[in-house]
C-alpha positions in Angstrom: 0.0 0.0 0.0 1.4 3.4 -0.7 0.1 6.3 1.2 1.2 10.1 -0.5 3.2 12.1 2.1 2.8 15.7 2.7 5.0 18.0 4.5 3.0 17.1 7.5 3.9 13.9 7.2 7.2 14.2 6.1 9.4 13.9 9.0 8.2 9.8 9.1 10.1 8.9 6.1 13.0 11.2 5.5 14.5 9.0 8.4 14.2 6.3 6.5 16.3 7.7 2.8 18.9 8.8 5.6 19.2 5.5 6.5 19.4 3.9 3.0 21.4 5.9 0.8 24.4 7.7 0.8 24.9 11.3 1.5 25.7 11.9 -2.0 22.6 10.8 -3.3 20.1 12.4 -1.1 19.5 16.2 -0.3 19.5 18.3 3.1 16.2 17.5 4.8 15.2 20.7 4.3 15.7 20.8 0.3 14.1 17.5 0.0 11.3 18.8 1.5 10.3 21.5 -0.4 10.5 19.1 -3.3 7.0 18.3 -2.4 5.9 21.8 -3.7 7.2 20.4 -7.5 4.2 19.2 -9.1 5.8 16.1 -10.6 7.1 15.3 -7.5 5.2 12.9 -5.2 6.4 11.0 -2.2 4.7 8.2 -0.8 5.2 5.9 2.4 5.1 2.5 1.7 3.0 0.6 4.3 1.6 -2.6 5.2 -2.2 -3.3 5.2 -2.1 -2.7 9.1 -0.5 0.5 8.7 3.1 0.0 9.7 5.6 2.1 7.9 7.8 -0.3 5.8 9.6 1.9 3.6 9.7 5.3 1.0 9.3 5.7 -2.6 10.2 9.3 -4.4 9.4 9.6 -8.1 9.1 12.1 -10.7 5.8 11.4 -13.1 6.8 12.4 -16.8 4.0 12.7 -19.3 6.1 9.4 -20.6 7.7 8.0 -17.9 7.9 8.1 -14.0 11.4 8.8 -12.9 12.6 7.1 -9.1 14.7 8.8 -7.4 14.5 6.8 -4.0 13.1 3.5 -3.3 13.9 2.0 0.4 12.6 -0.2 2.3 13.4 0.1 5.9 16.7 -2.3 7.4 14.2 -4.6 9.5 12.3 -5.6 7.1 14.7 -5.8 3.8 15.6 -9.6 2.6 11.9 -10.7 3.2 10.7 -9.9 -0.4 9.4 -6.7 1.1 10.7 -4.5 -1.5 10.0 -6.8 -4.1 6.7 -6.8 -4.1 6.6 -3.4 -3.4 8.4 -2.5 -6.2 6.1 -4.9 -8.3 3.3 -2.8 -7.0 4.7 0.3 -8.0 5.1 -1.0 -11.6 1.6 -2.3 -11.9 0.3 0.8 -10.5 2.4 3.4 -12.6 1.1 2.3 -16.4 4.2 3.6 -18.6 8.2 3.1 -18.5 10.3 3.8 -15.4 13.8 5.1 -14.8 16.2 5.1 -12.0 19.6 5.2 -11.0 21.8 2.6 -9.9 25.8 2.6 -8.9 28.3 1.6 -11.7 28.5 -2.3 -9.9 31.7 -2.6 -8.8 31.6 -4.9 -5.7 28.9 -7.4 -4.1 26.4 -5.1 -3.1 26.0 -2.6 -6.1 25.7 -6.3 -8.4 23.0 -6.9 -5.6 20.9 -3.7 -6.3 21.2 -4.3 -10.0 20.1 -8.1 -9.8 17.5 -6.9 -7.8 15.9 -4.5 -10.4 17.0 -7.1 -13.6 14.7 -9.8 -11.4 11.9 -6.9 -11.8 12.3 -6.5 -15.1 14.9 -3.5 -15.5 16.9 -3.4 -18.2 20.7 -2.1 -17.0 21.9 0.7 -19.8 25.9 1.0 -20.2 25.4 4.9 -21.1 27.8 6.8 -18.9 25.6 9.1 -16.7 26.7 11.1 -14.3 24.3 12.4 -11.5 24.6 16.3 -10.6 25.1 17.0 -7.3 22.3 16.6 -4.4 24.1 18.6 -2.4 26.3 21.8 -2.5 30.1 21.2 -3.1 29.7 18.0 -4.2 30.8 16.5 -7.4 29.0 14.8 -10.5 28.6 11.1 -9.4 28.8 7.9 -12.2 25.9 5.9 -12.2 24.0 4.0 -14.5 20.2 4.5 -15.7 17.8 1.1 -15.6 14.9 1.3 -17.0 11.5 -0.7 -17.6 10.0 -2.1 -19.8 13.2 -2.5 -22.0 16.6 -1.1 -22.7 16.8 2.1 -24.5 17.9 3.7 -27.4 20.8 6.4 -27.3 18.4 8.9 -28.2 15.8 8.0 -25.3 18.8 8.0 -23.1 19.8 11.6 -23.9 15.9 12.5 -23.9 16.0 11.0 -20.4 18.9 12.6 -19.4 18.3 15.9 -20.4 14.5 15.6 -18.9 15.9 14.2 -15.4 18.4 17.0 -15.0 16.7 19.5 -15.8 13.4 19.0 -14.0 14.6 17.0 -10.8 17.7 18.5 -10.8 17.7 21.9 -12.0 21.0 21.3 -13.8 21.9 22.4 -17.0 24.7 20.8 -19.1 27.8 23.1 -20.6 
């Protein structure tokens, strides 16, 4: 079940993308926030049918795509197909092709996160991508787009590009 959170509701999840992700791939609390006043933004809490917070999903809806830029499922409940079906949900619900980010695998874990999106029908695209900072003084940061329901083309993957960092990341490129 996902329930939309507000700024009144915010403070129950941010806790949660602390937890999960690096600092370099999540903004100030404050920043993240006020992304709630985009209007493609939308932030829900991912719950159980009795209501227990389980986890966070951020995306961006595209009139083509929905773009997410967090999924997590909180540390308790992770390796119990949680986030599997969650994610499985999420895809059902959302009715056109998804993109995300993933880390350049490089060592068990990041070939864990990809593995787990390929088992959920992601498609991993070798297009270099580089991330614009979340937060400032920080550099660009290599990653890797997946997307659903197939790989894409090199122009999709620059129409992607240029759609993500612009909108969600107000970043335009030299």
């Amino acid at each position: 079940m996902f329930q939309r959170i507000y700024k009144d509701t915010f403070c129950t999840v941010y806790p949660i993308l602390q937890e999960a992700f690096p600092v370099e791939e999540l903004r100030e609390k404050q920043r993240q926030k006020a992304l709630l006043d985009q209007p493609r933004y939308r932030l829900y809490g991912v719950k159980e049918e009795n209501g227990i917070l389980q986890g966070v999903i951020a995306l961006w809806d595209f009139s083509d795509f929905l773009y997410v830029e967090h999924f997590a499922i909180q540390s308790f409940f992770r390796n119990e197909g949680i986030g599997g079906k969650r994610l499985d949900e999420m895809i059902n619900w959302a009715g056109k092709p998804i993109v995300l980010e993933v880390e350049v695998p490089k060592d068990d874990f990041t070939l864990r996160r990809v593995s787990f999106y390929k088992r959920h029908g992601f498609f991993f695209n070798e297009y270099p991508y580089l991330q614009p900072p979340m937060r400032a003084g920080q550099g660009m940061l290599p990653l890797r787009l997946m997307t659903m329901p197939q790989k894409i083309s090199e122009d999709e993957y620059k129409r992607y590009k240029s759609l993500i960092y612009k909108v969600v990341y107000n970043y335009e490129e030299a």
